[in-house]
Backbone as CSV, one residue per row, in Angstrom:
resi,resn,N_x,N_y,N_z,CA_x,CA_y,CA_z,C_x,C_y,C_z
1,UNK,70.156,4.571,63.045,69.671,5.933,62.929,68.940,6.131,61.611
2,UNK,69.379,5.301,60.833,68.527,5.712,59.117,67.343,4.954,59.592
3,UNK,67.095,4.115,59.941,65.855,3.424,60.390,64.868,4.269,60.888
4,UNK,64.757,5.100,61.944,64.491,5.771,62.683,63.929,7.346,61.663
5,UNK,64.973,7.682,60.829,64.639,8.696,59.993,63.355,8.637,58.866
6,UNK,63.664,6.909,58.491,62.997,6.796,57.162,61.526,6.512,58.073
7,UNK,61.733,6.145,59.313,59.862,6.081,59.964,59.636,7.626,59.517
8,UNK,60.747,8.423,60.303,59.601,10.082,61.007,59.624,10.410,59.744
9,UNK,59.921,10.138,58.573,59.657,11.208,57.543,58.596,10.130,56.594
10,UNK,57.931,9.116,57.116,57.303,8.128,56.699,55.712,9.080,57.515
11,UNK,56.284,8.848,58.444,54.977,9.157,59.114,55.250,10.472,59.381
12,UNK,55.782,11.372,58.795,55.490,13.177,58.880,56.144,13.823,60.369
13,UNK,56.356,12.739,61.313,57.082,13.065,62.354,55.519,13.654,63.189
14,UNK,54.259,13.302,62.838,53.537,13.393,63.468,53.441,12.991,65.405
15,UNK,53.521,13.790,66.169,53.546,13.424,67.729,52.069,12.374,67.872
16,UNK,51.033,12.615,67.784,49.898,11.755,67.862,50.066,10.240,67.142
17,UNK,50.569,10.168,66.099,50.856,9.050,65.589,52.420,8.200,65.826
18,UNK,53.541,9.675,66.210,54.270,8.692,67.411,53.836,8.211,68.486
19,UNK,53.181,8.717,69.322,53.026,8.249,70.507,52.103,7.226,70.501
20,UNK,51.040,6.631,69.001,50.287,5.346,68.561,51.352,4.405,68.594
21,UNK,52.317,4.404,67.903,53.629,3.664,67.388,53.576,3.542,68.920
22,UNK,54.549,4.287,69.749,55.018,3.775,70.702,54.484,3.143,71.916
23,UNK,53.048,3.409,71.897,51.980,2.314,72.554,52.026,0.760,72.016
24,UNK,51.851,0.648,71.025,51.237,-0.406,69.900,52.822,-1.187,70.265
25,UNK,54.329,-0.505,70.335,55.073,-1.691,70.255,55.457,-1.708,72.118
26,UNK,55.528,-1.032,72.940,55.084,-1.469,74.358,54.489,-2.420,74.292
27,UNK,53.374,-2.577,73.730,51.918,-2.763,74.320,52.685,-4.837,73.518
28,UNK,53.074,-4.659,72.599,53.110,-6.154,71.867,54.322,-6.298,72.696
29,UNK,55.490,-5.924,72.718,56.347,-6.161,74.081,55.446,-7.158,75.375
30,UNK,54.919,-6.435,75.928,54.137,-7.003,77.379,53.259,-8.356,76.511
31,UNK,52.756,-8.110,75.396,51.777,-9.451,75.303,52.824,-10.268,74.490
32,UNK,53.937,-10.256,74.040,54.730,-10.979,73.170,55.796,-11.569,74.195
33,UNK,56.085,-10.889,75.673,57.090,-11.636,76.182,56.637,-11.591,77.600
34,UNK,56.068,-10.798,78.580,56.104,-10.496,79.798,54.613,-11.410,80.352
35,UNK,53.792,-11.322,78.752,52.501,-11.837,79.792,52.600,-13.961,79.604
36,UNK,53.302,-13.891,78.246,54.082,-15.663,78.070,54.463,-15.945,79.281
37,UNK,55.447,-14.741,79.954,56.589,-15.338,81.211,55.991,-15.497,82.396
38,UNK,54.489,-14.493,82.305,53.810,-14.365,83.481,53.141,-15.802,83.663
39,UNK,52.558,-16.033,82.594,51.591,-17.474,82.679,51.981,-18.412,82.713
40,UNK,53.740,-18.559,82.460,54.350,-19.622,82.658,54.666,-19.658,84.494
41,UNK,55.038,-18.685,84.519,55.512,-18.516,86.165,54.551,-18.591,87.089
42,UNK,53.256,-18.056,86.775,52.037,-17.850,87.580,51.739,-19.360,87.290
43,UNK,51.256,-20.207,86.448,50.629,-21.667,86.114,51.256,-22.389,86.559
44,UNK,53.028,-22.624,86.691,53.757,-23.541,87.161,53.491,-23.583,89.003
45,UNK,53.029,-22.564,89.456,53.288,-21.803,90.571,51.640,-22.613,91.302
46,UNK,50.875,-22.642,90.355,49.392,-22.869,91.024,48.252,-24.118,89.877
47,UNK,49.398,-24.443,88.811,49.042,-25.797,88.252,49.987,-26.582,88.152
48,UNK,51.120,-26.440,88.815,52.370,-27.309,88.310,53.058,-27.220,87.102
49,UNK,54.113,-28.211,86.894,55.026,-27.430,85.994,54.058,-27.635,84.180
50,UNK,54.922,-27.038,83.168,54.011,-27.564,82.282,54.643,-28.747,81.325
51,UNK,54.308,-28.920,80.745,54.092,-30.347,80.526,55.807,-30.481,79.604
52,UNK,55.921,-29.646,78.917,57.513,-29.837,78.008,58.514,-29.247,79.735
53,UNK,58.111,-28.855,80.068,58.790,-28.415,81.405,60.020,-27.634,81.366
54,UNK,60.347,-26.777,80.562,61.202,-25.200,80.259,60.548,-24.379,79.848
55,UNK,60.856,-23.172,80.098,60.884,-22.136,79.731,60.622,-21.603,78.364
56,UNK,61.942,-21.836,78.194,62.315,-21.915,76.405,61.250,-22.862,75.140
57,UNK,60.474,-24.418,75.885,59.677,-24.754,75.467,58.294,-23.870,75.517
58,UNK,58.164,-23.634,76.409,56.963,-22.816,76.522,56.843,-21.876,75.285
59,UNK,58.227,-20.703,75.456,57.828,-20.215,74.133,57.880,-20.337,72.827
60,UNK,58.735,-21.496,73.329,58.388,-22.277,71.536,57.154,-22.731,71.149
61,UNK,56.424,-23.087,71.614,55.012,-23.553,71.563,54.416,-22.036,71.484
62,UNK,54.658,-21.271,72.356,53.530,-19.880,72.070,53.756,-19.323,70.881
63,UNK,55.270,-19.075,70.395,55.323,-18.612,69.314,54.975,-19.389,67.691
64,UNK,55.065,-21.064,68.002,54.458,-21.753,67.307,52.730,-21.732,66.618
65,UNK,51.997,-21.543,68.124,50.506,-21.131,68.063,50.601,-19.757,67.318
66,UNK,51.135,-18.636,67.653,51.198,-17.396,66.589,51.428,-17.442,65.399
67,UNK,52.011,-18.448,65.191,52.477,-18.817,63.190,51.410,-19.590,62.691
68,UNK,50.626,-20.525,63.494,49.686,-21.335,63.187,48.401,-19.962,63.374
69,UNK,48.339,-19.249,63.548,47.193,-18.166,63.754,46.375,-18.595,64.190
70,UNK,46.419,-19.268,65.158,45.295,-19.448,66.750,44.509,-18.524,67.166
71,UNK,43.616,-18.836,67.183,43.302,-16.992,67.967,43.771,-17.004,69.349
72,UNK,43.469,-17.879,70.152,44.395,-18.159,71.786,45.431,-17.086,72.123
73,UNK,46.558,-17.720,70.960,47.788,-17.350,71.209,47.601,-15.487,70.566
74,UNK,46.863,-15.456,69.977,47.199,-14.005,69.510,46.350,-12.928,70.307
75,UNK,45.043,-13.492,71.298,44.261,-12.734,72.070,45.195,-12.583,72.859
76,UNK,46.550,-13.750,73.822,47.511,-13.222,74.272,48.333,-12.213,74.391
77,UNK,48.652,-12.338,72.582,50.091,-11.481,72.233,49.181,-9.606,72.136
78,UNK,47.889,-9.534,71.396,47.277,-8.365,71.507,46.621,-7.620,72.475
79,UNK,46.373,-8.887,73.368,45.430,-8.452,74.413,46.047,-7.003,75.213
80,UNK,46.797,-6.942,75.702,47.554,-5.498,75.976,47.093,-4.780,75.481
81,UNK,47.893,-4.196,74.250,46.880,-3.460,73.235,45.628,-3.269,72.944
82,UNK,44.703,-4.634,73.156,43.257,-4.060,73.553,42.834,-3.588,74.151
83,UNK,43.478,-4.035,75.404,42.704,-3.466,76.913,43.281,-1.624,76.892
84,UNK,44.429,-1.167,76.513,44.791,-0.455,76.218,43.616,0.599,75.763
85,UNK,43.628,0.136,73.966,42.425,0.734,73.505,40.803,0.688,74.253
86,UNK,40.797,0.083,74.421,39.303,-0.122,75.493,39.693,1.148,76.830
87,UNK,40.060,0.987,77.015,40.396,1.928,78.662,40.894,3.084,78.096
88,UNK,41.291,3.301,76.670,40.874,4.846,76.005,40.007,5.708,75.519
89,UNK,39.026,4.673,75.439,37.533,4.941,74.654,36.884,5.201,75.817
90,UNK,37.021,3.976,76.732,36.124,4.579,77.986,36.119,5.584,78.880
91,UNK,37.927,5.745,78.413,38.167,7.589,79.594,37.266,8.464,78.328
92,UNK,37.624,8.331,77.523,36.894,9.377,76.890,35.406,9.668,76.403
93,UNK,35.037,8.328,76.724,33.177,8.561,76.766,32.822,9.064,78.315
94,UNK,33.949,8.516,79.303,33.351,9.386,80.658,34.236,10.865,80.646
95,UNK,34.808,11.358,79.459,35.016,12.988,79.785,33.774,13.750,78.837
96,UNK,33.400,13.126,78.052,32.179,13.236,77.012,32.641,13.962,76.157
């Protein structure tokens, strides 16, 4: 709970800039674990297994490429979040 306090009075308890926060860590959620699990499950599924052949390897290697600052691995982990931002800009250039 002090965690939580020292954000909202960090960030003014602003609603527009909570609801940034709470996109931004969704959004690295889905590219940090769901879209890893997807490409492991989807690739094993329609390229065979991969080559260390677990799970657990897999994300050792993805999270490996993120420490090594790949861009690969991090268009992965952000990509959410981009497409995100992109498909906000564009609702709002088509409301004008």
């Amino acid at each position: 709970m002090g965690l939580a306090l020292s954000l909202r009075n960090a960030f003014g308890g602003t609603p527009g800039l909570r609801r940034e926060l709470t996109l931004l860590v969704a959004a690295l959620v889905v590219g940090l674990v769901l879209v890893p699990l997807a490409s492991f499950l989807v690739g094993g599924r329609t390229l065979g297994p991969y080559a260390a052949g677990t799970l657990g390897a897999f994300f050792v290697r993805f999270y490996q490429g993120l420490g090594s600052l790949s861009p690969g691995f991090w268009m992965v982990a952000l990509g959410p979040y981009v497409i995100l931002l992109l498909a906000r800009a564009l609702l709002a250039l088509l409301r004008g």
